[in-house]
Structure formats: C-alpha cells, structure tokens
C-alpha positions in Angstrom: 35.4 7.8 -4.3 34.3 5.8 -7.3 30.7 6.2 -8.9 28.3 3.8 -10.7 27.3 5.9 -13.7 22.9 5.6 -14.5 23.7 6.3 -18.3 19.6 7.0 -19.3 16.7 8.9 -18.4 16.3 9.7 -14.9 12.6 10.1 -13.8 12.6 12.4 -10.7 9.2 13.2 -10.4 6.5 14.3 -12.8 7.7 17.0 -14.2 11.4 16.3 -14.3 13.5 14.1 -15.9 17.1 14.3 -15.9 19.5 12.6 -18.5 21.5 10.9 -16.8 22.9 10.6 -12.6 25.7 8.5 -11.1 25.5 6.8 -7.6 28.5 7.7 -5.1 28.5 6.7 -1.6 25.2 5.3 -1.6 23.9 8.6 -2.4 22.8 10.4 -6.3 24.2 13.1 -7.8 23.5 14.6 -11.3 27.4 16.1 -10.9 29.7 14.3 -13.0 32.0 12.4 -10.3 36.0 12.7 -11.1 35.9 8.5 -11.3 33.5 6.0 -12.8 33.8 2.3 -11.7 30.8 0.8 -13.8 27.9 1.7 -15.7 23.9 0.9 -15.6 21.8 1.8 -18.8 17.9 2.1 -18.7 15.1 4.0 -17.4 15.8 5.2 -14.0 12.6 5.7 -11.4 13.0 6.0 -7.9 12.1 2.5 -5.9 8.6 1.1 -6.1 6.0 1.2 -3.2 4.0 -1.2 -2.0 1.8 0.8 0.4 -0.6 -2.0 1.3 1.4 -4.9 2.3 2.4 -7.3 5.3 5.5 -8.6 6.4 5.5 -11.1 9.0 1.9 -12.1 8.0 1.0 -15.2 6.8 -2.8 -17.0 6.2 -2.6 -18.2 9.7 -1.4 -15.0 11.4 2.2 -14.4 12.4 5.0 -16.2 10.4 8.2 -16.9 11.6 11.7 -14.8 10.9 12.9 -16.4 8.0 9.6 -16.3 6.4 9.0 -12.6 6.7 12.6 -11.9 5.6 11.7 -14.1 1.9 8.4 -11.8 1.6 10.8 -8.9 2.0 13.2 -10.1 -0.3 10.5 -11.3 -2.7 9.2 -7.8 -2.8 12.8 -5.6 -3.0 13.3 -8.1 -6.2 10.1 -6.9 -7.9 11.6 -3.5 -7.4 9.7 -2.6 -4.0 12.1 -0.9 -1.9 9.5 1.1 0.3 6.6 -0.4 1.9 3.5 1.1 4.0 3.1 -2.5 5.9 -0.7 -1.5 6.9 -0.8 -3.8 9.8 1.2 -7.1 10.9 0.6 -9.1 14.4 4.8 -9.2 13.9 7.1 -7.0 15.2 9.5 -6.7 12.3 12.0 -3.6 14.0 14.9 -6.2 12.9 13.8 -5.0 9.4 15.5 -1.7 10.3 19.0 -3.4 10.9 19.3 -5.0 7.2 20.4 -2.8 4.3 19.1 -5.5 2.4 15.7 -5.5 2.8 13.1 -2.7 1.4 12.4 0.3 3.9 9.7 -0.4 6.0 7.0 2.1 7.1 4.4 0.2 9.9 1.3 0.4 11.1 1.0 -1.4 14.2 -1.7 -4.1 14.1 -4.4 -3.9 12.8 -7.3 -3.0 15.0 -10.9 -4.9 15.5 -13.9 -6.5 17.2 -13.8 -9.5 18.1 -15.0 -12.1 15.5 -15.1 -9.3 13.2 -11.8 -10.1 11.3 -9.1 -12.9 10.0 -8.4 -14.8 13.4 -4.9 -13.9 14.5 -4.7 -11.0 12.0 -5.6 -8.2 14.1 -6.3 -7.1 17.5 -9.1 -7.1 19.0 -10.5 -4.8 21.4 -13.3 -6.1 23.9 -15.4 -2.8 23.2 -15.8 0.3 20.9 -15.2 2.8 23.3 -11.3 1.5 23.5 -10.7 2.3 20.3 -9.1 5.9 21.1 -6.5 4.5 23.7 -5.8 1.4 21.5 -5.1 4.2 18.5 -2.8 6.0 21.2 -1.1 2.7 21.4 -0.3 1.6 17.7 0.6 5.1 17.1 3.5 4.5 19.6 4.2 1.1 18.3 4.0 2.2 14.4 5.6 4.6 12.0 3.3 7.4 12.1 0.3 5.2 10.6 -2.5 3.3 12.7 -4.7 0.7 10.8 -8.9 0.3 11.4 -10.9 -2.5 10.2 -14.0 -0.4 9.6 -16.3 -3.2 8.5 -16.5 -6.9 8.7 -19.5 -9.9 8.5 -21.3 -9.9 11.0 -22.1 -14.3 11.5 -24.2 -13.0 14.1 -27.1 -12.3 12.0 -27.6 -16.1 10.6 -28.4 -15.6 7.3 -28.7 -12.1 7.2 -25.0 -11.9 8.0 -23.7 -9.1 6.3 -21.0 -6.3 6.0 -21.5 -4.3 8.9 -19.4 -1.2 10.8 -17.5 -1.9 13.9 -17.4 1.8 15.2 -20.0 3.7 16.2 -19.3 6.8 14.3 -18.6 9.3 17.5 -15.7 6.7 18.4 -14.4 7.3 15.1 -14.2 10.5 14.9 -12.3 10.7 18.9 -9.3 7.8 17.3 -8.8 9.8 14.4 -8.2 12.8 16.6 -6.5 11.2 19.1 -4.0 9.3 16.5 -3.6 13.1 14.7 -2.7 14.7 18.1 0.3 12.4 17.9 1.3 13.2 14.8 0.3 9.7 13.3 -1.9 9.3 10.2 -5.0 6.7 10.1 -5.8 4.3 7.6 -8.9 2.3 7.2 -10.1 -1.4 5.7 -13.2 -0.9 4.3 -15.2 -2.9 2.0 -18.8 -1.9 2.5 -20.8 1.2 1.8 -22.1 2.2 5.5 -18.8 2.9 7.1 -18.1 5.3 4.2 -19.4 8.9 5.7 -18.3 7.9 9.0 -14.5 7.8 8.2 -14.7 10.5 6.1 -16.3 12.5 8.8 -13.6 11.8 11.2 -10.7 13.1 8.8 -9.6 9.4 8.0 -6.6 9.6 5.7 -6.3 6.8 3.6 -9.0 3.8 2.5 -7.9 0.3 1.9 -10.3 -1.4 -1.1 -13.4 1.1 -0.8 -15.3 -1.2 -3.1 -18.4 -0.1 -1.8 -18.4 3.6 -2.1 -21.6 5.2 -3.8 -21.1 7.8 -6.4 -21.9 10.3 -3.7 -19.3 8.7 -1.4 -16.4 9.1 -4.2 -17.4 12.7 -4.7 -16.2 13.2 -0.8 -13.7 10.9 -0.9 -12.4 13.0 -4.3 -13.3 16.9 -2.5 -11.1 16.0 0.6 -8.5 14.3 -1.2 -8.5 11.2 0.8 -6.4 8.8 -1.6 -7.6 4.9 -1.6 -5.1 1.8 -2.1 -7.5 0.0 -4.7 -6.1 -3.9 -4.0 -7.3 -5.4 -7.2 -5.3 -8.4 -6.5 -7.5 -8.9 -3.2 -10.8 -7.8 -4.7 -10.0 -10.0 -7.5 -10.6 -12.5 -4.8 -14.5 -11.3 -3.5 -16.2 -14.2 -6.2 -14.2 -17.0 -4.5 -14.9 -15.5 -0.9 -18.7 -15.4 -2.2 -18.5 -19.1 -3.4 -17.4 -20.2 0.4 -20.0 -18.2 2.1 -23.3 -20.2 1.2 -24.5 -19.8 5.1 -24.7 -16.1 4.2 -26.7 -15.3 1.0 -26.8 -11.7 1.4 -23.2 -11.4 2.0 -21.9 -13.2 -0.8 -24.2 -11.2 -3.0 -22.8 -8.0 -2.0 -19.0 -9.8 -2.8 -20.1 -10.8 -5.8 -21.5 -7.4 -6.7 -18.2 -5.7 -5.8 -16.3 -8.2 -7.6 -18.2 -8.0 -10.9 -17.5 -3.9 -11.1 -14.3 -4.2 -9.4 -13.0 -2.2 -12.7 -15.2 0.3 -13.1 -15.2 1.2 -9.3 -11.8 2.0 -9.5 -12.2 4.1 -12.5 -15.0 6.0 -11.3 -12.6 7.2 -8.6 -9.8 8.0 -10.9 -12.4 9.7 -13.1 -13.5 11.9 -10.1 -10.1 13.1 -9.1 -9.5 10.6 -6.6 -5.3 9.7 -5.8 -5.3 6.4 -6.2 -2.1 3.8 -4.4 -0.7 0.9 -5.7 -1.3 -1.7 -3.0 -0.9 -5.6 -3.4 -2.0 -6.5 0.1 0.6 -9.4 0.0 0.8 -11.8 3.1 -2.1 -13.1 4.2 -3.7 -14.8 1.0 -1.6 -13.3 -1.6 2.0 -13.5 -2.4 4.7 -10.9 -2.4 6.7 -9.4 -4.9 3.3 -9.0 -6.9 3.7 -5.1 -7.3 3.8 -5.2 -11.6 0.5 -7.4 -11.4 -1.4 -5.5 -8.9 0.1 -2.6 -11.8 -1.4 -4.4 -14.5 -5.5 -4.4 -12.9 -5.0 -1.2 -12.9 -4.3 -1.1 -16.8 -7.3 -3.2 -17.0 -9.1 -0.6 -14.8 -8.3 1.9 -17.6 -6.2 4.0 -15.8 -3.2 5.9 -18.2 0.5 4.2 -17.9 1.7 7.3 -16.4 -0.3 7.5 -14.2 -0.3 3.7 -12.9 4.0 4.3 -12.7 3.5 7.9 -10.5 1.7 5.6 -7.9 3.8 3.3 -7.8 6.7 5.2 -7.4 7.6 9.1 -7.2 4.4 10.4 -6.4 3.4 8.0 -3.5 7.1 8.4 -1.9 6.5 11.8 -1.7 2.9 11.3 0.1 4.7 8.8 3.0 7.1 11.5 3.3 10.4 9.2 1.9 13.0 10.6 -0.6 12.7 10.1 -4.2 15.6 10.7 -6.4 16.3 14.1 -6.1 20.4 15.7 -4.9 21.9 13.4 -2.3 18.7 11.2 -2.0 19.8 7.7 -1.5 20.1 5.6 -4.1 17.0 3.0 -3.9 16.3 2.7 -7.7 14.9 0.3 -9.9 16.3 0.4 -13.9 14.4 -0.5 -17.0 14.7 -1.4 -20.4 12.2 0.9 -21.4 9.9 4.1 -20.7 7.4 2.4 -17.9 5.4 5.8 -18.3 4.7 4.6 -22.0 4.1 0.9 -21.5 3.4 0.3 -17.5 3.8 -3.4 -18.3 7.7 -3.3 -18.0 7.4 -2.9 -14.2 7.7 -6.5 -14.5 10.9 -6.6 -16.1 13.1 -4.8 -14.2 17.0 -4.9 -15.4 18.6 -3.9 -12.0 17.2 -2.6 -8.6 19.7 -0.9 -6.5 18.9 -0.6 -2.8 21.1 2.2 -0.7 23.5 2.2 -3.6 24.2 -1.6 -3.8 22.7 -3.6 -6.6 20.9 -6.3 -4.8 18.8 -8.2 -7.7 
C-alpha cells in the first residue's frame, strides 16, 4: 500500500512533536512505509475544532440539505474537521454517511422557554419542571452532549426587560443529573450574571459566551475546571443587538457593557486558570468556515499563540474524546506553511487539509 509522506513537523500534542509521519490507508504512522506515492511539506496539527457551531441552522431556523452541506464544507475548508454542533433544530445523521464532510459531534436542540430564545432555534418546553425528561430526550437524540439556554430577555417586563434565568435552580441541578446518569455531558448558553452559581452548582460542564461572570464567578468556573467556548465573533455582535433594542434600556445597557469588555472578560478567565474553546457559533447570524477569525479575537484578547492553536486543535480533541494524531489515528490533518504555535495567524492560510486520508481542499 502506497503512503503520502507529511515531510515537517508533526504536532501531536503539547508536549510532542514528531519530525515527520506518512498517511497509509487513511490512517498515520511515524514507521517509514516500504512505498511513497507523494509528498506534503508544512506544519502538521491534527484537524481544527469548532466546538460551538450549527449545521443545518440558519437566521430563520432550519435550512435546507444543500445549505447545511455548504456550511459543512465551508468549515472542513478552513481546516475544521471536528465539530461540537451545540444545538440545531436539523437532524443532520446524513452527515455521518459523507467522508467528505467534518466529523460531527451533536447536541440535540437546543432547549428553552417559550419566547425566551431565537424563534425556531430551539425547543421550547411549556414548563420548568420538563426540563429533566426533555434532557433525557436530547441525550438520546445527541452525541453524548445536551444544550441549555440558561438565560434570555425577558419582553415581559416592558422596559425593565432584562436578562433573566429560565430554570429555577433545583430543576437545574435534577437535568444535569439526569443527562449524567446517561452518560451525556451538558452544556449551557449563558450571557448574564444570575444564572452563573446555579449551573455551576448543578455540575454543568461546559459555558457558551459567560460574558457576564463576576470575578467571584470565574474563580468557580476556574476551581472546577468547567472550560467556557468564549464566541468573540458572537459577542462581537452585543453593540448592534443593543442598538435594536431601544424598547428595552436596561437590556441593551447590560449588552453594551459586555460588549465594551468583551476582551478583558476573556482574559480574566485565561488569567484565572480557566480552559478556554475555540467556538465561532456559525449558523444563525454568523458564517461558517470562520475558525482563524474567531482565532484571531482571541489574539486580541491577549491570549499566547500556543495557547489559541492547543484549543483549537489537540487539546480540545482530546476533551470531546476524538483522536488526535497519535499511531493509527486517522488522518484528519490540516498542513501549514509555518509554526501556528509561533504566529496563530496562519490558521488562516492553510496549505492542505486532509480529511480520513484524502486531501479534500
């Protein structure tokens, strides 16, 4: 069996790097192969994550087929060959069937009140209290993830309307148990502040944005290791979102508040030992195959090159539980020119992505 031969650095992980690997049957190996077809050279990482995206969601809700195949294909040509989707009204299984198109790792829909999130986004559950048997139910539907909208406005309180928690805490605490008894991990929207200590009390495993999390909320977030997806492309997005929500002083000033220390929020939790995703949250408002800029915020953010390349590679493939580029891995890899780990830019310039051994862009 012929090889393709990865002539340059090989970054397995953080504390390895091998010269050199060759891709045989779809699989790698760092033992020379008895026949060479062809040749890469570059910087080798394993493929990028996206672990806050959403295929088969568009701004209106559910897109069609051949819509959520181009945001799949938009995102494997950025070099995203694995993707958390945290929450789709879609069932994209037919993902599954195409070794074309990125792994796919899915979290059911997303769960909420109703008004109390994007219309046709979500599901919404008539009462609090069925949030543990609606859990049970994603679980089964998803890939060992379940995703909570944990806050939302609240248009109910005229011009008081406001960020406000959809669980009561007790209920929180019972879905995250129930969705742990079945082996599934939760995962949580939340802008606001308030929710914050109720999530955390319940064991919730991952936070979407947490733009509103108070120093002493960070130090928790930090001591139980619960890593956040920080979304700078979406949060990028609270001053317009403020600008559109005259009838509601209050919350637009809160959105305008988390916008204007959108930076600093997220290096306060790097600062504080927080593990922090890379997450674009492509498919409702945002476009896919955005990974390298969601990357860049984060250099803005001040957070170190290596560290901004660990997330979005090695480091969060081995938090989902996926293969990274060790002995008979498969071969999803993206190749660069350069060292990303020295200049995190050139995750925007990648020079070949190979997905299950087969160059696809």
């Amino acid at each position: 069996m012929t090889a393709l031969h990865l002539r340059g650095p090989v970054v397995v992980d953080d504390e390895h790097v091998a010269p050199q690997a060759w891709v045989v049957g779809g699989r790698i190996t760092f033992d020379r192969p008895a026949r060479v077809a062809a040749s890469i050279d570059g910087w080798v990482l394993p493929g990028l994550v996206d672990v806050h995206c959403h295929i088969g969601l568009g701004p209106h809700g559910e897109v069609d087929r051949a819509t959520a195949q181009s945001q799949a294909v938009a995102d494997r040509d950025a070099g995203v060959l694995l993707i958390r989707d945290a929450g789709s009204p879609a069932d994209t299984r037919w993902v599954d069937e195409r070794d074309d198109l990125p792994r796919l790792i899915r979290a059911g829909r997303h769960l909420a009140r109703p008004k109390r999130y994007l219309r046709h986004y979500g599901r919404e559950l008539p009462e609090a209290a069925d949030l543990p048997a609606a859990v049970a139910q994603e679980a089964a539907r998803g890939d060992g993830w379940v995703k909570l909208v944990a806050d939302w406005i609240d248009r109910d309180l005229g011009a008081a309307g406001d960020l406000r928690p959809l669980w009561p805490d007790d209920v929180l605490a019972d879905a995250v148990r129930v969705a742990h008894g079945l082996g599934a991990r939760v995962t949580a929207h939340t802008f606001a502040t308030e929710p914050l200590d109720g999530l955390l009390d319940a064991g919730i495993d991952c936070l979407e944005h947490a733009t509103g999390a108070d120093p002493g909320q960070i130090d928790r977030i930090a001591a139980a290791g619960v890593p956040v997806t920080a979304t700078l492309l979406q949060v990028a997005q609270f001053g317009a979102i403020a600008d559109r929500a005259d009838r509601f002083p209050v919350y637009a000033a809160r959105m305008r508040w988390m916008h204007e220390r959108r930076y600093t929020q997220v290096r306060d939790l790097f600062d504080a030992g927080v593990p922090l995703l890379l997450g674009t949250d492509a498919g409702g408002t945002i476009a896919h195959g955005r990974i390298a800029d969601e990357a860049a915020e984060l250099l803005v953010a001040g957070i170190p090159d290596p560290e901004v390349v660990a997330a979005a590679s090695w480091r969060t493939r081995a938090w989902l539980g996926a293969p990274g580029l060790g002995e008979g891995a498969p071969a999803d890899l993206v190749v660069y020119p350069g060292d990303p780990r020295r200049d995190a830019r050139l995750l925007a310039d990648p020079r070949a992505v190979l997905l299950r051994g087969e160059r696809v862009a």
